[in-house]
C-alpha positions as CSV (number, residue, x, y, z in Angstrom):
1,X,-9.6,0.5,-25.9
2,X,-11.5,3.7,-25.9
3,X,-14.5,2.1,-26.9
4,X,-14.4,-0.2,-24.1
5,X,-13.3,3.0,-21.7
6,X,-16.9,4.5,-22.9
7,X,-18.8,1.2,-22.7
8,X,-17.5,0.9,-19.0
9,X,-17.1,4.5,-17.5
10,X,-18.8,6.5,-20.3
11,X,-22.7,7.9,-20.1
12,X,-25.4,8.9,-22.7
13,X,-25.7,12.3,-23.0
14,X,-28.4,14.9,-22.4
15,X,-28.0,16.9,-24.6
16,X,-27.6,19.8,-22.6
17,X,-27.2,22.8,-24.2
18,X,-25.8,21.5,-27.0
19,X,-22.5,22.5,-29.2
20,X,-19.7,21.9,-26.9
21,X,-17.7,25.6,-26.5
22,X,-13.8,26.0,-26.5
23,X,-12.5,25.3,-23.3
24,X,-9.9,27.4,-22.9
25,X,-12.0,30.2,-21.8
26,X,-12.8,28.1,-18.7
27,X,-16.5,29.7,-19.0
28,X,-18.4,26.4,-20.2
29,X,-22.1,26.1,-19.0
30,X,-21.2,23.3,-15.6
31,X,-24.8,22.0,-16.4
32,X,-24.1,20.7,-20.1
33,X,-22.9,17.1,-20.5
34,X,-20.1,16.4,-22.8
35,X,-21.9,15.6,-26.1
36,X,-19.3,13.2,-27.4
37,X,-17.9,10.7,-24.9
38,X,-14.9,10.6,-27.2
39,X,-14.3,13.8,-25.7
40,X,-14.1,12.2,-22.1
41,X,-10.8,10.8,-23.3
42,X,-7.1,11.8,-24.0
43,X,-3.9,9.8,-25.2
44,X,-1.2,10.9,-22.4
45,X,2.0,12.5,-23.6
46,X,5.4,11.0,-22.6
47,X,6.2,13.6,-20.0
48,X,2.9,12.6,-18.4
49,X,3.4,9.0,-18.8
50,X,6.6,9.4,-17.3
51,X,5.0,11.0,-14.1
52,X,2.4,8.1,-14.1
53,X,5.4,5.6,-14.4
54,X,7.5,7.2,-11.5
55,X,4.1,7.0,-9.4
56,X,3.6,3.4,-10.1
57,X,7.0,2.6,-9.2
58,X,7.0,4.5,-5.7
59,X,7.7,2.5,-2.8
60,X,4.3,2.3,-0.6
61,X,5.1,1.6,2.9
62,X,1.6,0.0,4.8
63,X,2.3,0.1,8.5
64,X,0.8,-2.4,10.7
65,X,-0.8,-2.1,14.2
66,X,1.2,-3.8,17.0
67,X,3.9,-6.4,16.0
68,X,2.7,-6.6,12.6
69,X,5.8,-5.4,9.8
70,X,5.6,-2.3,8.1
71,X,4.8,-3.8,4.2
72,X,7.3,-1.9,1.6
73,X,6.2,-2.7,-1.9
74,X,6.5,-1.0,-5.4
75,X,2.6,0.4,-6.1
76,X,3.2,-1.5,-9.5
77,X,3.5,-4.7,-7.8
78,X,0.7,-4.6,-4.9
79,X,-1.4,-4.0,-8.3
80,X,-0.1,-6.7,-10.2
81,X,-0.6,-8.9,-7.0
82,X,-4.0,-7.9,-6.1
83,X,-5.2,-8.5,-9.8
84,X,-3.6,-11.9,-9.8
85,X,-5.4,-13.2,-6.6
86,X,-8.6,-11.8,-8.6
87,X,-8.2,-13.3,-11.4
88,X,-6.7,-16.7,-10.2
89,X,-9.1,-20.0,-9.8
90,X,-10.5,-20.1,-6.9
91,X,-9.4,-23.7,-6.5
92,X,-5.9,-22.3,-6.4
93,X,-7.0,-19.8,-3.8
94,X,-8.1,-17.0,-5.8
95,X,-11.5,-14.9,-6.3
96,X,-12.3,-16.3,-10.5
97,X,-13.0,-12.8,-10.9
98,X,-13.3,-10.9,-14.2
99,X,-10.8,-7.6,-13.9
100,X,-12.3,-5.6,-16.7
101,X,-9.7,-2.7,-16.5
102,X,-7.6,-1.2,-13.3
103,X,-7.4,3.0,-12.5
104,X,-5.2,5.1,-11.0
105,X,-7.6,7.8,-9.7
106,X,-8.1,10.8,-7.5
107,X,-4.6,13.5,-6.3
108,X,-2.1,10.9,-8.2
109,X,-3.9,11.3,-11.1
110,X,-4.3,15.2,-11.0
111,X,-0.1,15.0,-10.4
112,X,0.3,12.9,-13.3
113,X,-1.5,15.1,-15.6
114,X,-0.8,18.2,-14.1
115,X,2.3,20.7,-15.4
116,X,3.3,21.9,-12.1
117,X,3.6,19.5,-9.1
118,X,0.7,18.7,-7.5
119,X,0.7,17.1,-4.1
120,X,-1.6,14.6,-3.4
121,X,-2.3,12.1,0.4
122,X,-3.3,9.0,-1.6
123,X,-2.9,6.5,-4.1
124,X,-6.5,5.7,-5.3
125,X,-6.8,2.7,-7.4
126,X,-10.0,1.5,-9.3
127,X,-10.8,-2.2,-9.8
128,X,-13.4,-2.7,-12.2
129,X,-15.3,-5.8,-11.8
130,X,-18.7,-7.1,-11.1
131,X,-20.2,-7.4,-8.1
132,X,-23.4,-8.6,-8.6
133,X,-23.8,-11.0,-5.6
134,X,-23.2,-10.4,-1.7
135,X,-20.5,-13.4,-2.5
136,X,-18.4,-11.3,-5.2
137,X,-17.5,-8.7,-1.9
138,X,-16.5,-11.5,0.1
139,X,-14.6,-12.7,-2.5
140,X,-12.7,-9.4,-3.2
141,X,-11.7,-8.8,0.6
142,X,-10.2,-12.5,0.9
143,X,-8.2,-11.4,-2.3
144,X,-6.6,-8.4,-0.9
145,X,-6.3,-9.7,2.5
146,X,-4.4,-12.7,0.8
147,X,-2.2,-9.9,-1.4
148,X,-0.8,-9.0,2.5
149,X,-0.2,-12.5,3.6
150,X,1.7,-13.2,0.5
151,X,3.4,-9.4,0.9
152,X,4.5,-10.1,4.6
153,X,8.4,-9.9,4.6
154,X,10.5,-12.7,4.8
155,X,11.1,-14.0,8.5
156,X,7.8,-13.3,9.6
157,X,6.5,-16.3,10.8
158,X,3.0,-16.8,8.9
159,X,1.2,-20.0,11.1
160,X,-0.4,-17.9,13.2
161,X,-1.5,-15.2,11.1
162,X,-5.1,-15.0,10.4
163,X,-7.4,-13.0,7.8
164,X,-8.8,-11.4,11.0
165,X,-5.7,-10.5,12.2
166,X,-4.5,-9.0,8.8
167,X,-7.3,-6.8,8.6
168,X,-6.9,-5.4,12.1
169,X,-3.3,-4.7,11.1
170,X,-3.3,-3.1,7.7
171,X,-6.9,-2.5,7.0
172,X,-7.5,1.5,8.1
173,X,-11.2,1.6,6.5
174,X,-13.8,-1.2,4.6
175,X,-17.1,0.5,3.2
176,X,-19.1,-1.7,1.4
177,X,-22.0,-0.2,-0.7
178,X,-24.9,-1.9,-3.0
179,X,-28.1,-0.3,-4.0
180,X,-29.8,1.1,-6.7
181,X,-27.3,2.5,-9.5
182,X,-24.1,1.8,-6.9
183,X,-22.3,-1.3,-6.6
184,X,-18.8,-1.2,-5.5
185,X,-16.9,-1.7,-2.1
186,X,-13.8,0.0,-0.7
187,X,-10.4,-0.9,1.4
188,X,-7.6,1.4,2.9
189,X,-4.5,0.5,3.5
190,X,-2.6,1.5,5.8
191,X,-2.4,3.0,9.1
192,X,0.2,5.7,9.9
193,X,-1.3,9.7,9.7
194,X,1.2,11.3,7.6
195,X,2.0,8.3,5.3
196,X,-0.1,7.9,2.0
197,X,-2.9,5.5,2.4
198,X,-3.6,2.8,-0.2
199,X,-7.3,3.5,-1.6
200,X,-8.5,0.0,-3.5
201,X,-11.8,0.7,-4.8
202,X,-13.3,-2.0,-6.6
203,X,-16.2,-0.8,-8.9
204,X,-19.2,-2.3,-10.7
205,X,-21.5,0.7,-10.9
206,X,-21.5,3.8,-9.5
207,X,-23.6,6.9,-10.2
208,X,-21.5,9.6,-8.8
209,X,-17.5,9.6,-9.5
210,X,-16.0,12.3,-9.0
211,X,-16.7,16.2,-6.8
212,X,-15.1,18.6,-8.8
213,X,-13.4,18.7,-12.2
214,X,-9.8,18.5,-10.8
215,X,-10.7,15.7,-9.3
216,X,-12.3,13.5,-11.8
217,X,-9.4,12.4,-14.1
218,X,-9.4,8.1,-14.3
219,X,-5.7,6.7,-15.8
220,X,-6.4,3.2,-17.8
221,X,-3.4,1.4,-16.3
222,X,-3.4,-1.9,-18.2
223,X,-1.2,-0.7,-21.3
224,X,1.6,-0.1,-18.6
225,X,0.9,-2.7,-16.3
226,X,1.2,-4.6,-20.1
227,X,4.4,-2.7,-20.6
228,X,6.3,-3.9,-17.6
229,X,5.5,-7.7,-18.2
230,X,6.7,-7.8,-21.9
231,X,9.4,-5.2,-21.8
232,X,13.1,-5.2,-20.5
233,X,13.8,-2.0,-21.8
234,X,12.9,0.9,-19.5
235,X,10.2,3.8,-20.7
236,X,12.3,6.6,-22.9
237,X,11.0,9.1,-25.0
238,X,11.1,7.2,-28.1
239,X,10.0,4.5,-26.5
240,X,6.8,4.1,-24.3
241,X,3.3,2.9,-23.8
242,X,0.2,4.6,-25.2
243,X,-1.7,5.0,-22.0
244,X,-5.7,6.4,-22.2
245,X,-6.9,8.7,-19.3
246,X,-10.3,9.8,-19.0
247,X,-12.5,12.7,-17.1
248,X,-16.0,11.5,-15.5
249,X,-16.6,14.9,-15.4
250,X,-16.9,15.1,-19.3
251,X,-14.6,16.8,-21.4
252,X,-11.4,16.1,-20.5
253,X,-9.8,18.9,-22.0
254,X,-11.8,21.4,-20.4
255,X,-11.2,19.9,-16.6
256,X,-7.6,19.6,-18.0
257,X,-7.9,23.5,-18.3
258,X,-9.7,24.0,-14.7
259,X,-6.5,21.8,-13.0
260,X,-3.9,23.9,-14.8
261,X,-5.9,26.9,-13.7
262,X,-7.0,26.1,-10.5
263,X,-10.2,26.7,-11.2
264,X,-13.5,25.2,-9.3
265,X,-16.4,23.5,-11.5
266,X,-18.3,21.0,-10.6
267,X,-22.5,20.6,-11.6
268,X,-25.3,18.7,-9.2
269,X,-23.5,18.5,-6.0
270,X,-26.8,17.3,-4.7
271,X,-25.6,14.1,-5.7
272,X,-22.2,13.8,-3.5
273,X,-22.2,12.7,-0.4
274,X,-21.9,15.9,2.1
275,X,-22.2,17.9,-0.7
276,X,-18.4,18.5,-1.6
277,X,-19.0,21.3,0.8
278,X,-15.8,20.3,2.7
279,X,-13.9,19.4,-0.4
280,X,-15.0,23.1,-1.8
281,X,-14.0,25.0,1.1
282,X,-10.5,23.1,1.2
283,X,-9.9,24.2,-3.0
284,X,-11.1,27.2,-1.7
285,X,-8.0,27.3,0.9
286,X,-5.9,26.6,-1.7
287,X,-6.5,29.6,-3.6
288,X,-8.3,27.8,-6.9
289,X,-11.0,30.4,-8.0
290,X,-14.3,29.3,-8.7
291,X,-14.6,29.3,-13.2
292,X,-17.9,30.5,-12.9
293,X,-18.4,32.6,-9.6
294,X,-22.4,33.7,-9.9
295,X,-22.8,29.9,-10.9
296,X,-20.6,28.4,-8.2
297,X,-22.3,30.5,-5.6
298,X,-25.5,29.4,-6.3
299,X,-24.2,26.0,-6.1
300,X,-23.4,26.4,-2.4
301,X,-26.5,26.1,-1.3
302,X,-27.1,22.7,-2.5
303,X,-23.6,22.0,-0.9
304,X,-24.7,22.8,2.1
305,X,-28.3,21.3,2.0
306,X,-26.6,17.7,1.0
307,X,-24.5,18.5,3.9
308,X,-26.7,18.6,6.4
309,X,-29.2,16.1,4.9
310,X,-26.3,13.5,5.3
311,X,-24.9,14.5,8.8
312,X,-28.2,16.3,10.7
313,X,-27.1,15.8,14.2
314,X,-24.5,17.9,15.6
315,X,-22.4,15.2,16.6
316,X,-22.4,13.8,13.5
317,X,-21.1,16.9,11.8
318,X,-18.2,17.2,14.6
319,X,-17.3,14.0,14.1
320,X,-17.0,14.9,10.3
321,X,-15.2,18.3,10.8
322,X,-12.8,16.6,13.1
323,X,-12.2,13.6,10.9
324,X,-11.7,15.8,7.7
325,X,-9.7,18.0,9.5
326,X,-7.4,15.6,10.9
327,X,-7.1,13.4,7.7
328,X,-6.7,16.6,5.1
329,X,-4.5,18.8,6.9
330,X,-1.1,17.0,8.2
331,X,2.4,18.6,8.5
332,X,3.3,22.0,8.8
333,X,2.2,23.4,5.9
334,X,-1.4,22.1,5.6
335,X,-1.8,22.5,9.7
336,X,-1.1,26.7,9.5
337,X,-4.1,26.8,6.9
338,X,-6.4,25.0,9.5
339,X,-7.9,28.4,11.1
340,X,-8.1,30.1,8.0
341,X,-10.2,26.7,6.4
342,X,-12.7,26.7,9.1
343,X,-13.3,30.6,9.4
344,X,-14.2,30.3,5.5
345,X,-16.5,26.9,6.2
346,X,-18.1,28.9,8.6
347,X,-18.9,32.2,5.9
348,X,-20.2,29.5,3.6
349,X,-22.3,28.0,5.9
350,X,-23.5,31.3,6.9
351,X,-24.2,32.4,4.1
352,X,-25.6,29.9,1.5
353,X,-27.2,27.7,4.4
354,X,-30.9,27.9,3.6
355,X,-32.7,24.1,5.5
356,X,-31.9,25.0,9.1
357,X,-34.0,25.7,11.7
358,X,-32.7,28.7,13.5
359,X,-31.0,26.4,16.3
360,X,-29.8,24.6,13.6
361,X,-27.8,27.0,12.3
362,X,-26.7,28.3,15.5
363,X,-25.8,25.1,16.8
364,X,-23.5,24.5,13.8
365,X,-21.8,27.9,13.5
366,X,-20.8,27.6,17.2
367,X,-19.2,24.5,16.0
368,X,-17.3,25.9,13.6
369,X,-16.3,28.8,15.6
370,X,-15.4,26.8,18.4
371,X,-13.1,24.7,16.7
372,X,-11.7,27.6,15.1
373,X,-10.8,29.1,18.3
374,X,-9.5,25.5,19.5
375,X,-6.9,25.7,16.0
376,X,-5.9,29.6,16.8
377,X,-4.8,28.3,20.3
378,X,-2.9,25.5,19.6
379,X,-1.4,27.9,16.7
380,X,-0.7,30.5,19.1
381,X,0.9,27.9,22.2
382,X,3.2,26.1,19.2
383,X,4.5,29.9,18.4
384,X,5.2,30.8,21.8
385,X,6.7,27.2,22.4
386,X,8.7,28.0,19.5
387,X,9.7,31.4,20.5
388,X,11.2,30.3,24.1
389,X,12.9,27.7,22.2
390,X,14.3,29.8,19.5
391,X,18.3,30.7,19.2
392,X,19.3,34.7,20.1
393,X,18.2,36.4,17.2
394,X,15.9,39.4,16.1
395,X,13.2,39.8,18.2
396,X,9.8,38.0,17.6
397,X,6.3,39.5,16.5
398,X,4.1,39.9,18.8
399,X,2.0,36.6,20.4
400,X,-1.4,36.6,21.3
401,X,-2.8,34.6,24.0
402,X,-5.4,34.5,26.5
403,X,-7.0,37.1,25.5
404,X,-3.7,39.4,25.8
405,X,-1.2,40.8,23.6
406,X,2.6,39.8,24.3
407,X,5.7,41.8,23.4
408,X,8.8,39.9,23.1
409,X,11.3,40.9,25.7
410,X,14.0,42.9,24.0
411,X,17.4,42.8,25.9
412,X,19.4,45.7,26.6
413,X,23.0,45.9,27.2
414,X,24.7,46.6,30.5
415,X,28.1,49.1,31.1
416,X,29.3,51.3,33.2
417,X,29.1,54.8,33.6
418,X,32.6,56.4,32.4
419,X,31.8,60.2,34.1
420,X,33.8,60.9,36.7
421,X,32.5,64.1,37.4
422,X,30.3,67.3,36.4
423,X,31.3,68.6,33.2
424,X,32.0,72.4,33.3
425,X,30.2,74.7,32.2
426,X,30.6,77.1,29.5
427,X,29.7,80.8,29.2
């Protein structure tokens, strides 16, 4: 299996700067390759594979649009469905596709491997198989749109239901992408902000995989997929698959280190689309700490360059500020860190921003502000709202607004004046 895992995932090395240093000290060189691509690799211990097994049997609700049904299936079995209608003859309405191995990748990874609980919006799954031909694309979107017709819930009249209509419904995104070194397609499922979406990425090649170290783990799911066909007994400590996860970013135990950590590494983010810039700034957020600050800051530039190479209009980047915004910070929690994730966007960019023109620059740091401001409103109307709203209790800090300062009214109690005339005095 592992030699398959390199033969599929795995890269020649560059040597680098050779001999591979202990990575527990979290200081590795972020420009050296792993040497060994054995080293990519680690066998997952039962506490881990217990994670991955609670993940993959999570109830995954995909709301529809309209009158369409909400879709409430085990992740397990959308997979196992989904790689059926891949792998079935096409003259029994499937795709004759090859599956060479299936992924779970991205946040639910990083909670699987991770020692403390690590939250994550999506469930990213990776379908390896070829896609040599405009045909093979076609042939992977009629298989998941035909996973949701045979998914639909019982009582749900089918006759009229089209692929059209299906993908309307439950299909959120579709990004197809085939050029030179990248061949691989994407669907998300799923429709409702707040819910996890279902990412099914199906991969033939691709150059760049991952944006930072934490992010890069890829879980080999066959073994367990394997395990729930021939097994009736359930996974126990004795008793369990041996399941193979690997990091794209190289050595696995050293971005194994940078996730317990929370440390930031990552090496040519000239290659990722936007840069990781907004990715960076969120970890940032987050309080991870960059494992190599002198290197990491240097690396900002080129953040910000591939930035603005791929979005060089301004509306273009509000349009991605917006978006990002809107699908990376939901709930409470995530929504009070909004202000404080765009005033440090805005340092970066002022500071390691170096292929602007000077309206350029201006032009985006206005942005940036003036979204800022937008967030520290809304902030500041939701605590006032909240305030009015709030029970009798100790009084409130003090609210800003409209340029002005507010104090909360404190109450004072009312009696009556008990003198009932001038005291006397005394010599």
């Amino acid at each position: 299996m592992m030699e398959s895992l390199c033969q599929v995932n795995g890269t020649k090395s560059n040597g680098g700067n050779g001999g591979n240093e202990n990575a527990n000290n979290g200081n590795n060189n972020n420009n050296s390759e792993c040497p060994d691509p054995q080293q990519r690799l680690a066998v997952l211990s039962f506490e881990q594979v217990r994670r991955l097994n609670d993940v993959m049997n999570e109830v995954v609700c995909i709301h529809g649009r309209g009158n369409f049904p909400t879709l409430e299936v085990r992740l397990r079995d959308l997979v196992t469905v989904v790689r059926s209608k891949l792998e079935t003859d096409p003259s029994n309405g499937g795709a004759g596709m090859r599956v060479r191995d299936i992924r779970l990748n991205g946040g639910a990874a990083s909670h699987v491997l991770a020692t403390e609980s690590q939250p994550y919006n999506d469930l990213d799954l990776i379908f390896a198989v070829e896609l040599s031909s405009g045909r093979n694309y076609d042939k992977v979107k009629a298989a998941v749109l035909g996973s949701l017709f045979d998914l639909l819930p019982e009582g749900v009249s089918r006759k009229r239901i089209t692929t059209c209509s299906l993908k309307e419904a439950y299909v959120s995104k579709m990004v197809k992408v085939n050029n030179d070194g990248d061949r691989w397609s994407l669907i998300s499922l799923g429709n409702s902000r707040g819910h996890r979406n279902v990412e099914l990425k199906f991969v033939d090649s691709m150059r760049r995989q991952f944006e930072f170290s934490v992010d890069s783990f890829q879980i080999v799911l066959d073994s367990l997929l394997l395990f729930y066909e021939c097994s009736k007994l359930p996974i126990g400590e004795n008793f369990y698959p041996t399941v193979v996860g690997e990091s794209v970013y190289g050595d696995f135990q050293e971005a194994l280190y940078h996730l317990h950590k929370k440390l930031i590494s990552t090496r040519h983010p000239e290659e990722i689309r936007g840069g990781g810039l907004l990715k960076y700034c969120n970890l940032l957020v987050k309080m991870y700490k960059p494992s190599q600050p002198d290197y990491i800051r240097t690396l900002e530039r080129y953040m910000c360059s591939r930035f603005f190479i791929d979005f060089p209009d301004i509306s273009q980047q509000r349009a991605k500020l917006e978006n990002y915004l809107w699908n990376h910070f939901v709930g409470p929690e995530k929504n009070a860190l909004k202000y404080q994730y765009l005033m440090l966007l805005r340092t970066v960019v002022e500071e390691s921003t170096v292929c602007l023109m000077g309206h350029e620059r201006r032009q985006i740091l206005g942005l940036i502000e003036n979204l800022a401001f937008q967030v520290f409103c809304e902030e500041q109307q939701q605590r006032l709202t909240n305030h009015q709203q709030a029970p009798p209790g100790p009084p409130a800090t003090y609210v800003y607004a409209n340029g002005y300062y507010y104090a909360p009214v404190i109450p004072t109690a009312c009696y009556t004046c008990t003198c009932n005339s001038w005291m006397a005095c005394s010599s």
